[in-house]
C-alpha positions as CSV (number, residue, x, y, z in Angstrom):
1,X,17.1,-0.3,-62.0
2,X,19.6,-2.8,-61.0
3,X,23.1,-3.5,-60.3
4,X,25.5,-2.4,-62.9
5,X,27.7,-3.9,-65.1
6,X,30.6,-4.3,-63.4
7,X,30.0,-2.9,-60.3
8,X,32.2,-4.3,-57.4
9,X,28.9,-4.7,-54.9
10,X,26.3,-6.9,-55.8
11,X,24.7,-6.8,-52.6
12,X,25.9,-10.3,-51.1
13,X,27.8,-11.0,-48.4
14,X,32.0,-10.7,-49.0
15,X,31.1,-7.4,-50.6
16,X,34.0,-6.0,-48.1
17,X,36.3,-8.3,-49.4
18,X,35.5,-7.4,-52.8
19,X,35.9,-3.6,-52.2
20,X,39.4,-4.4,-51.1
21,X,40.1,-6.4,-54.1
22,X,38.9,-4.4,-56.2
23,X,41.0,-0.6,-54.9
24,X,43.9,-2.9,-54.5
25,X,43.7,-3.9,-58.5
26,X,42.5,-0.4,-59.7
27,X,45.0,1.3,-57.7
28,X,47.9,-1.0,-59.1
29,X,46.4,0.1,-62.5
30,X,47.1,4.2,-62.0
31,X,45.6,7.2,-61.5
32,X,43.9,7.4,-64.6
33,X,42.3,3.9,-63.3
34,X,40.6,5.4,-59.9
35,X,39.7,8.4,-62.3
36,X,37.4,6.3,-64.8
37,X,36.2,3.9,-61.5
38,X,35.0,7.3,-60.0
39,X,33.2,9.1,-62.8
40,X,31.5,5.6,-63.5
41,X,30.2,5.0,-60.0
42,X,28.9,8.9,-60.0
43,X,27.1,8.4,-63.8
44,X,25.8,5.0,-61.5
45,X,24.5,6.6,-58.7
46,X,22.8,9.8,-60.2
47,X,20.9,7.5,-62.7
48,X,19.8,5.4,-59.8
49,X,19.0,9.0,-57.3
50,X,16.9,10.1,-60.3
51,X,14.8,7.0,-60.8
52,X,14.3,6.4,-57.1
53,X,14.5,9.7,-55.2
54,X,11.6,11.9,-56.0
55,X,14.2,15.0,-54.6
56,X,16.7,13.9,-56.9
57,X,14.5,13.9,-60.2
58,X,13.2,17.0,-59.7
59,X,16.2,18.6,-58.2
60,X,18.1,17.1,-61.4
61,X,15.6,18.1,-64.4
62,X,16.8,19.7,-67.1
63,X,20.7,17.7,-66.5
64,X,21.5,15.4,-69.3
65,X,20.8,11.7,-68.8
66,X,23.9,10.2,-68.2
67,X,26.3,12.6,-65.9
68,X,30.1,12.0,-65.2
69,X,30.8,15.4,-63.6
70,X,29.8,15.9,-60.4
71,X,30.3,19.7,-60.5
72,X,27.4,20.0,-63.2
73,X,25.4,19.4,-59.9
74,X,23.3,22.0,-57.6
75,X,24.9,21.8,-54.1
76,X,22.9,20.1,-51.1
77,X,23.5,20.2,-47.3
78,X,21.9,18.9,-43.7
79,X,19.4,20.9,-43.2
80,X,18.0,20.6,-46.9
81,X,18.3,17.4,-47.0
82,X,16.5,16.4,-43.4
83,X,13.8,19.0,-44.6
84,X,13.1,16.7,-47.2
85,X,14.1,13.8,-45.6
86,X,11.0,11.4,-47.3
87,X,11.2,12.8,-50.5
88,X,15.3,12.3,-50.3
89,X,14.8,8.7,-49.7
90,X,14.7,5.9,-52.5
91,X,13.0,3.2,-50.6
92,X,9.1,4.2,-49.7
93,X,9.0,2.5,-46.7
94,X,11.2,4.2,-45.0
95,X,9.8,7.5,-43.7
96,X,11.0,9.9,-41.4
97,X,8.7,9.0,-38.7
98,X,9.6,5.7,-38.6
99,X,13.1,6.3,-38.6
100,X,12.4,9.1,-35.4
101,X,10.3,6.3,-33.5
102,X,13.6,3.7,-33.9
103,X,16.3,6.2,-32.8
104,X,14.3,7.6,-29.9
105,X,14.6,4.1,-28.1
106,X,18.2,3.1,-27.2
107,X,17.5,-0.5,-26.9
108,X,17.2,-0.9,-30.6
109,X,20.9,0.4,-31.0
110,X,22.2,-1.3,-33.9
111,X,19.5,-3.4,-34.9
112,X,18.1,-3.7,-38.5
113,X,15.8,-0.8,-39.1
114,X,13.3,-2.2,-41.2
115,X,15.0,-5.8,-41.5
116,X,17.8,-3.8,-43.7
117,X,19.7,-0.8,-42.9
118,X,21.7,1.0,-40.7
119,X,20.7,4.1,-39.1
120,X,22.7,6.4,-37.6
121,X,22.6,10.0,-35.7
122,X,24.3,13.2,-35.7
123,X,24.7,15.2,-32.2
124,X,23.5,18.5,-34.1
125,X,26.5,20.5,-32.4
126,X,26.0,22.8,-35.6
127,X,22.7,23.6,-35.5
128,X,20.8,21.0,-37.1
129,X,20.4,16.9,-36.2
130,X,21.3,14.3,-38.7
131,X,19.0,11.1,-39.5
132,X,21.0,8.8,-41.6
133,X,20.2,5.5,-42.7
134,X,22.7,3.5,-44.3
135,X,22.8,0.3,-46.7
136,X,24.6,-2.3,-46.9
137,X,26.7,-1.1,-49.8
138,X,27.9,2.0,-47.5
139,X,28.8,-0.7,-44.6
140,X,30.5,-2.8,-47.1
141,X,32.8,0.3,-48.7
142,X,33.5,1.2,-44.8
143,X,34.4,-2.3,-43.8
144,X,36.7,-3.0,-46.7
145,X,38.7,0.4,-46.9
146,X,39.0,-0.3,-43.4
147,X,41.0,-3.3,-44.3
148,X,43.0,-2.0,-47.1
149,X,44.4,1.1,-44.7
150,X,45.1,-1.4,-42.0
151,X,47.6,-3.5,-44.4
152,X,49.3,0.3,-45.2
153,X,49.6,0.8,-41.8
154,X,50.8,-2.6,-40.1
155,X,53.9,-5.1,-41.2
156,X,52.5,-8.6,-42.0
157,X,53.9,-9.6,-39.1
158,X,51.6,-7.3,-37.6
159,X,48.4,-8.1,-38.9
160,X,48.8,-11.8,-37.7
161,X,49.4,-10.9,-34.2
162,X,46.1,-8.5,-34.8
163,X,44.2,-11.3,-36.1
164,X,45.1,-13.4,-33.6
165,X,42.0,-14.7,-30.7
166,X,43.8,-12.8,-28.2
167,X,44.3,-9.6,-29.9
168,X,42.0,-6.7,-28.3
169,X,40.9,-3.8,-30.3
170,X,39.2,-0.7,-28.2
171,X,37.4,1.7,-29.3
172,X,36.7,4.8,-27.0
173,X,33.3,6.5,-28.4
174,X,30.4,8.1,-27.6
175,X,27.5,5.5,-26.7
176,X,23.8,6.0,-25.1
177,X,22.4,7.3,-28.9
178,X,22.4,5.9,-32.4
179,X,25.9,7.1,-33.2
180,X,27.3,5.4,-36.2
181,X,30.5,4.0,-34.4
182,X,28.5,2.3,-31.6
183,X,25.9,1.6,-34.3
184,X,28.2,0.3,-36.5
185,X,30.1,-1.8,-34.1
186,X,27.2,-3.3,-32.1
187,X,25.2,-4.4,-35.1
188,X,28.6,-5.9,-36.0
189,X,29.5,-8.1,-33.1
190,X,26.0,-8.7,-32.8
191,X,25.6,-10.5,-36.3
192,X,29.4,-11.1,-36.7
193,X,30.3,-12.7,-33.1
194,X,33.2,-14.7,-33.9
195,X,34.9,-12.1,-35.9
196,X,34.3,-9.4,-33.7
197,X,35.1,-10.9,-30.2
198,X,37.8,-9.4,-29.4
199,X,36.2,-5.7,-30.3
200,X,35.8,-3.8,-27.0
201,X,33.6,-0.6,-27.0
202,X,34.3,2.0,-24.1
203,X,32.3,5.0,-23.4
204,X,34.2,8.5,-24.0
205,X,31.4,9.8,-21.5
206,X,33.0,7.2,-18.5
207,X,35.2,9.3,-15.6
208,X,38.8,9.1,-16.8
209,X,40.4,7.2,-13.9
210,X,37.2,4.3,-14.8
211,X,38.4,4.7,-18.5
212,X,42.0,4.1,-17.9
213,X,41.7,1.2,-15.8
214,X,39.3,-0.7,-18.4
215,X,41.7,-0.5,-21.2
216,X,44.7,-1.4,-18.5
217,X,42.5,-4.5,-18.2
218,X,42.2,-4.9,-21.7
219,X,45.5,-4.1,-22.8
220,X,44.1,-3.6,-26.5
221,X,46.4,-4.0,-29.8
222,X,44.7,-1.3,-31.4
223,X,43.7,1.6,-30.0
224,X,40.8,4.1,-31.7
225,X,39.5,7.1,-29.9
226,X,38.5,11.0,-30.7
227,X,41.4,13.4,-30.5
228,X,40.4,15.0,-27.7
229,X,40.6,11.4,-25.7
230,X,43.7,10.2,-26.7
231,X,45.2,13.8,-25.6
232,X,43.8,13.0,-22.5
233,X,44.6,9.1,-22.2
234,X,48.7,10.0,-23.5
235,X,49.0,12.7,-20.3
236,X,47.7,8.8,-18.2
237,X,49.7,7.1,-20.6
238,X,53.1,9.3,-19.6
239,X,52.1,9.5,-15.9
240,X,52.3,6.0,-15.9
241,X,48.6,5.2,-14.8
242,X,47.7,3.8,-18.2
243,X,49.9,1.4,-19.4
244,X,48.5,0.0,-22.7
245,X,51.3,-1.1,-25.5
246,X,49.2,-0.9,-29.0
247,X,50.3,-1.8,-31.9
248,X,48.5,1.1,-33.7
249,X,46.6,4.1,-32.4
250,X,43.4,5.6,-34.4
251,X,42.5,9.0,-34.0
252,X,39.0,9.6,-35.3
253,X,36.2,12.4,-35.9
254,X,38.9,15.1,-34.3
255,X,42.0,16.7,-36.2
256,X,45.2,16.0,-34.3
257,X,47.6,19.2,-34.3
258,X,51.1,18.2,-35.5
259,X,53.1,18.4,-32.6
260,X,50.4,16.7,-30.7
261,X,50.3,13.5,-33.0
262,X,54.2,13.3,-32.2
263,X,53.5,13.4,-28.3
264,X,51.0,10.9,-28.5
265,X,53.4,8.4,-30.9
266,X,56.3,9.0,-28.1
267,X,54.0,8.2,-25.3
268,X,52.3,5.0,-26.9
269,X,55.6,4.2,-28.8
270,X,53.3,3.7,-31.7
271,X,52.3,5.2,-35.0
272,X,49.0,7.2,-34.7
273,X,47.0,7.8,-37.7
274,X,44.2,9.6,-38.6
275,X,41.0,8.9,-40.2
276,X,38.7,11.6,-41.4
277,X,34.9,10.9,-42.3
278,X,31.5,11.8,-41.3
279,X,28.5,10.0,-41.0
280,X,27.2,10.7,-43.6
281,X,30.2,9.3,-46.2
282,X,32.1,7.1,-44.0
283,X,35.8,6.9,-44.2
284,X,36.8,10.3,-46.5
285,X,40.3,10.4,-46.0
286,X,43.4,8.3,-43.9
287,X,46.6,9.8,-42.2
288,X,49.9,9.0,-43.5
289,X,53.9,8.9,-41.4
290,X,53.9,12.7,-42.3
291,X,50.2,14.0,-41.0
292,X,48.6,14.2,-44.1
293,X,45.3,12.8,-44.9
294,X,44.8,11.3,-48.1
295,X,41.6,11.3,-49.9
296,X,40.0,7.7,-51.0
297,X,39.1,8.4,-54.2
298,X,37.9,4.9,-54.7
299,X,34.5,5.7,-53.3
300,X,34.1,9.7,-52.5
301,X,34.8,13.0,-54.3
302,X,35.6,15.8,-52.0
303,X,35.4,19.6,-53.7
304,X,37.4,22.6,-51.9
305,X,35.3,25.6,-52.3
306,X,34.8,29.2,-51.3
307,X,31.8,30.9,-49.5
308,X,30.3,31.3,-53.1
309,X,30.9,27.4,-53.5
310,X,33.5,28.0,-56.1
311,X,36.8,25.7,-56.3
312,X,39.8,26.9,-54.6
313,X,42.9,26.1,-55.7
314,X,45.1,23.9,-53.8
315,X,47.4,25.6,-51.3
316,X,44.1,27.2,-50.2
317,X,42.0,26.9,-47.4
318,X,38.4,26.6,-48.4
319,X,35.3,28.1,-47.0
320,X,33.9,24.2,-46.8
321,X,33.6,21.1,-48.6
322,X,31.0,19.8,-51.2
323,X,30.9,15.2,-50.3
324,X,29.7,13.0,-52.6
325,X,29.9,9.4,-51.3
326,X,29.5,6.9,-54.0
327,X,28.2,3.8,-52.2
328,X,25.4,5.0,-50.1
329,X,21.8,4.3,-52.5
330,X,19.1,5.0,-49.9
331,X,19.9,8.0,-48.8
332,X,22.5,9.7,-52.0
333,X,25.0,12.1,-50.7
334,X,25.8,14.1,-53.5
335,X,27.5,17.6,-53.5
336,X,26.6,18.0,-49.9
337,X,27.9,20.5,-47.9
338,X,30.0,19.2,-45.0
339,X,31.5,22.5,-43.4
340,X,34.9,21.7,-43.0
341,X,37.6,23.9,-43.9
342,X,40.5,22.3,-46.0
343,X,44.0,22.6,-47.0
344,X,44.9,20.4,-50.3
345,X,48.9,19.6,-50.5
346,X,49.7,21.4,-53.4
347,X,52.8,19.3,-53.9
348,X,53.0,15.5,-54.0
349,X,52.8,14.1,-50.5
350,X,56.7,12.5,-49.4
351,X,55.3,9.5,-48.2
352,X,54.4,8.5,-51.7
353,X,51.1,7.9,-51.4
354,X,50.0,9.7,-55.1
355,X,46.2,10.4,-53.6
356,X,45.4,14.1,-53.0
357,X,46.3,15.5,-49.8
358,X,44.6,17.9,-47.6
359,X,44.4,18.9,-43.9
360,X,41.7,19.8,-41.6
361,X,41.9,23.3,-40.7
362,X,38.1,23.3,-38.9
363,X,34.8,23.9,-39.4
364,X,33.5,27.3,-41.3
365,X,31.1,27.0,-38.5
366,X,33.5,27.6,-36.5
367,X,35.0,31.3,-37.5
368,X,34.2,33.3,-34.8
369,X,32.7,37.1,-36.2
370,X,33.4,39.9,-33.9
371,X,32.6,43.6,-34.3
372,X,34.8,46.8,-35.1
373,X,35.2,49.1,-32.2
374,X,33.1,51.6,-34.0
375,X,30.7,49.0,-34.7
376,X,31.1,49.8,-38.5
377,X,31.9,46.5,-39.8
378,X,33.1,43.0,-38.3
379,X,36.3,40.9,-38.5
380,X,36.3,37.2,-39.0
381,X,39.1,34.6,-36.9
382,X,39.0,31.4,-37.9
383,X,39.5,28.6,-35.8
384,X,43.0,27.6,-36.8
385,X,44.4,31.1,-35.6
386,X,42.9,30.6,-32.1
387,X,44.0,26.7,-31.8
388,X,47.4,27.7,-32.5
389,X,48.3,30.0,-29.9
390,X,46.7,27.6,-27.2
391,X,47.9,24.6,-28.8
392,X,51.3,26.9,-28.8
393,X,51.2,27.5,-24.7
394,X,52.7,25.1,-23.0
395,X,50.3,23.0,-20.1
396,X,47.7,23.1,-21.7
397,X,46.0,20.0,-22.5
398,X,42.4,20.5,-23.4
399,X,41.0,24.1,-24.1
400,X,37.7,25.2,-25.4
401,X,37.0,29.2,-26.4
402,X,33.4,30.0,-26.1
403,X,32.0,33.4,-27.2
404,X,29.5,34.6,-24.9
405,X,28.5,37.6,-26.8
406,X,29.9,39.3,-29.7
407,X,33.2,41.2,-28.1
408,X,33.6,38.6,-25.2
409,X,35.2,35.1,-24.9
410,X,35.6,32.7,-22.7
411,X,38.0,30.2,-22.0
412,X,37.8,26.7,-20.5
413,X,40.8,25.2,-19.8
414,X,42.3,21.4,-18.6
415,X,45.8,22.1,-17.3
416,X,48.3,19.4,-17.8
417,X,49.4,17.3,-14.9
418,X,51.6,19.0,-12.6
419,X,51.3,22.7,-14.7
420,X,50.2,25.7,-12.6
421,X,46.7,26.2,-13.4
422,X,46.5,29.8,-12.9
423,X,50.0,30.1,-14.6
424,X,48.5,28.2,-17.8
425,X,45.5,30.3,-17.7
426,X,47.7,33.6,-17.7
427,X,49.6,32.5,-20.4
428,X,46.0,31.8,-22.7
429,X,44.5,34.6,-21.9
430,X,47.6,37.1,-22.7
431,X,48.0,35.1,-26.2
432,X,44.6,35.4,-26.9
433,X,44.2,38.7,-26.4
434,X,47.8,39.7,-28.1
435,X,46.2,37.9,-31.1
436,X,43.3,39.6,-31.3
437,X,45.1,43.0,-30.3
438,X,47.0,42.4,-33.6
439,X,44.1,41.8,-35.5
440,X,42.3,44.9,-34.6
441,X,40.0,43.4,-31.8
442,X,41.8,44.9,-28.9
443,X,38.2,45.5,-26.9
444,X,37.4,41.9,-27.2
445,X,37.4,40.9,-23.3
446,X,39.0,37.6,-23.0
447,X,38.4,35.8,-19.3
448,X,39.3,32.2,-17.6
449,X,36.5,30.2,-16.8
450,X,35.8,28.3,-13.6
451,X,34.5,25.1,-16.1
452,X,36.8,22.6,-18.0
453,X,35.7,21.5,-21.8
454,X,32.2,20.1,-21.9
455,X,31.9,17.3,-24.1
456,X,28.9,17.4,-26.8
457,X,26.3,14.5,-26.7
458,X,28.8,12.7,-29.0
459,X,31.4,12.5,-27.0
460,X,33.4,15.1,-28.7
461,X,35.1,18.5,-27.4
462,X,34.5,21.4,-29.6
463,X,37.1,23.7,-29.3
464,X,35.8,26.7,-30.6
465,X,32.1,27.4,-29.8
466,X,30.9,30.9,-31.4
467,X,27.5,32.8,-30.7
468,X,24.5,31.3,-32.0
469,X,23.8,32.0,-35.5
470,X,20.8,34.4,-34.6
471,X,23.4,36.2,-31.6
472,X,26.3,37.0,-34.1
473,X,27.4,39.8,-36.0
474,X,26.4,39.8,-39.2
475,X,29.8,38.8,-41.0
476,X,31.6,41.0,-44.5
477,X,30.0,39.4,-47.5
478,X,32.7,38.3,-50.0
């Protein structure tokens, strides 16, 4: 099958350019516009699955030919997907045991698999590793939203200082595996060096006081790191040890907490936005001035559901969210399952930006299931309840609640500068348990731990770690 009529990526370089063309025309066209792009792309991309994927076709039988609704489709997720990883795929050549053989040898870190696509890994912190290989479409979609958010975000006057040969942009990120930002960005200024020399890639995993002085060195425009970094880097940043003057400041791959997002915007004296995406999709959704994320409809559909997968209403916060990403063709996301709890704006967003609008609230992995007293029956917290009263206590700058068996947790803390410790770690421990008391889960012990946050393989801090699935209480069905 190939390209279609008027699709925006024919597979040729200045596809990026022509994805920012082409949302910057469509979106000066209306709502209605984006709508009709959307269900086009979709009727696309399914016809294309179904010819090419031998999952798809059978896991589509029995739909009509041409399909324009995405919620007509069965829902698919990780594990389903990685189970039938060869099957998924609609190039032959690739196979799963090719694409285990390239990741397992770091060298080959953003280099061509198979002379054409990207390939990327997951860190598995929810039970199950992600193999994703990526074309050139998905790269292109990335690389040209990119561009459009930047102009939302930067004056012109702006942009030419960031375009300029002395401009630094650093990006602190997990490296030593085939994640997709060093992926990404390696294959980059490896194909792309004039464009991308002045792109600095810093290791999340290096000790802070190393970190700090690099990007002192540096002295980088723009600024992208995980949300649990930059917390870090603003407490260097206000004690004076890092002194960096960005332009711009990306958080990525983390949610940012309100008041947090205004400490780090007083301590850099720049606006920080956030960008939320997986792997697996790519940019999904892009921070505005008033913390909001708005969805890019241009190239994904995002579906707020319940545990039974139906929609919520906005307003709501879902159980997870079914992806679709429109641009990926060797590996079709479509209704996939990503885990994250959402909260759409049910009103218009006040920074004018018409797209949807929604808010992080976690991971449904995440909800932490604890038993009754009486042991007749369990009570779910979700992860939002728990962030809030640490992000609520003040000195703390990192925390991460770890349940070490159904009625006990335990609680890692990073003090801030110059807080008392043990202070701090009263403080969490009394809120935690008051919260819990209130809930009904009074006999849940709560206890400091010795250990700070551990970061995962990728670099990142999960805050709330609950039993392993086989360990937990077996939660109230719905």
């Amino acid at each position: 099958m190939g390209t279609p009529r008027g699709d925006v990526l024919r597979d040729r370089r200045g596809d990026a350019r022509r994805v920012w063309w082409d949302a910057y025309r469509t979106h000066r066209r209306g709502r209605e516009a984006i709508r009709t792009g959307q269900r086009e792309r979709l009727a696309d991309l399914l016809a294309f699955a179904r010819e090419h994927s031998a999952y798809y076709l059978e896991l589509y039988r029995g739909l009509p030919e041409r399909v324009e609704d995405v919620t007509v489709l069965p829902v698919t997720d990780k594990p389903t997907l990685m189970a039938h990883f060869d099957q998924v795929l609609t190039d032959p050549a690739v196979t799963r045991a090719a694409v285990e053989e390239f990741v397992a040898d770091p060298a080959r870190i953003g280099e061509r698999f198979a002379g054409k696509y990207l390939v990327a890994t997951t860190a598995g912190t929810t039970g199950t590793r992600g193999l994703f290989v990526l074309d050139d479409r998905y790269w292109a979609v990335t690389s040209g939203l990119i561009t459009r958010l930047a102009a939302g975000w930067l004056s012109v006057r702006q942009l030419v200082r960031l375009l300029s040969s002395r401009a630094n942009v650093a990006m602190v990120v997990a490296t030593g595996g085939h994640f997709l930002s060093v992926a990404a960005s390696t294959r980059e200024m490896r194909e792309k060096p004039r464009r991308h020399r002045q792109l600095r890639i810093l290791s999340v995993h290096r000790p802070l006081p190393g970190l700090v002085a690099e990007l002192n060195a540096i002295r980088p425009v723009v600024l992208g790191a995980y949300g649990s970094a930059l917390r870090l880097l603003a407490s260097e940043q206000e004690a004076g040890r890092l002194r960096v003057s960005p332009l711009l400041v990306l958080s990525t791959a983390e949610g940012l907490p309100p008041d947090e997002r205004v400490r780090l915007e007083r301590a850099f004296a720049a606006p920080v936005r956030e960008i939320y995406g997986c792997t697996e999709s790519g940019y999904v959704a892009s921070g505005c001035a008033e913390g909001w994320l708005h969805l890019l409809e241009d190239w994904v559909i995002l579906e707020p559901v319940d545990a039974d997968r139906r929609p919520v209403p906005p307003g709501v916060v879902s159980h997870t969210v079914l992806l679709t990403n429109l641009a990926n063709r060797i590996l079709p996301i479509l209704r996939y399952d990503v885990g994250d709890r959402v909260l759409m704006k049910p009103v218009p967003c006040v920074c004018g930006n018409p797209a949807p609008a929604l808010r992080v609230e976690g991971r449904s992995s995440d909800v932490l299931v604890f038993p009754i007293a009486d042991g007749q029956g369990t009570v779910a917290v979700p992860p939002l309840a728990l962030a809030t009263v640490l992000d609520g206590t003040p000195g703390v700058e990192l925390f991460q609640i770890v349940q070490t068996a159904p009625a006990h947790l335990s609680v890692r803390l990073r003090p801030e500068l110059g807080a008392d410790a043990e202070q701090v770690r009263a403080a969490v421990q009394q809120g935690i348990t008051d919260l819990l008391t209130g809930l009904g889960l009074g006999h849940v012990a709560v206890e400091p731990s010795s250990e700070t946050p551990q970061q995962t393989a990728g670099g990142k801090y999960r805050t709330i770690i609950p039993l392993a699935p086989t360990s937990r209480p077996t939660p109230p069905s719905s």
